[in-house]
N, C-alpha and C positions, 0 to 999 in steps of 0.2 A: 451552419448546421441547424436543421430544425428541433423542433423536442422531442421528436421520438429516435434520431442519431442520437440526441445528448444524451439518453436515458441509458440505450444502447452503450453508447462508449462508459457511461456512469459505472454503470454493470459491468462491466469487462474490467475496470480500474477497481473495479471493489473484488472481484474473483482476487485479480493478481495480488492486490494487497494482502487479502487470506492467505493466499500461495506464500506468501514471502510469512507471515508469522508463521506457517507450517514449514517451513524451511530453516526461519532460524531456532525453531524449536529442536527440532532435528538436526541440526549443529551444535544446539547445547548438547543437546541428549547425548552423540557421541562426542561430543569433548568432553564430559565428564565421565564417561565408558574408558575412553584411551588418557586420560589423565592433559589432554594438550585441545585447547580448544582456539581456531584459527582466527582470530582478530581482525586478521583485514578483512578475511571476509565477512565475517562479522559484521564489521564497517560497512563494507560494501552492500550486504543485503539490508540493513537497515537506513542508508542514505538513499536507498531506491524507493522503502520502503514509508520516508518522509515526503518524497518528491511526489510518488503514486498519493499521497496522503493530500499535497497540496493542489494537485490535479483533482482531487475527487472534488474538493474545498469550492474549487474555481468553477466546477461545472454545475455544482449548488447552488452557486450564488447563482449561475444564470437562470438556472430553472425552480428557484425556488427567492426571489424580488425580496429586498425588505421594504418590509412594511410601516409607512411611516405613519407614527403616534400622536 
């Protein structure tokens, strides 16, 4: 991929990440409305919501080198 896909995909990975705290917010929100708030998926949106985290992580490091002191 060159640097302007990575930036591209960068973006896309950082939307979805939003998406997913707008979601689990939205699961508290009504798990504390109906007194039962669902766990697994719970689980499930925010183990997506580490992985999207470690993708953003990996596509930094390419596009953004350290710098050695």
């Amino acid at each position: 991929m060159n640097e302007q896909e990575l930036r591209k995909r960068l973006a896309l990975l950082r939307s979805e990440h939003r998406d997913l705290d707008v979601a689990i917010a939205a699961l508290i929100q009504t798990g504390a409305q109906s007194g039962f708030v669902d766990q697994l998926q719970m689980a499930r949106l925010k183990k997506r919501k580490l992985a999207l985290r470690d993708r953003i992580a990996a596509i930094e490091d390419v596009l953004i080198p350290d710098i050695i002191a």
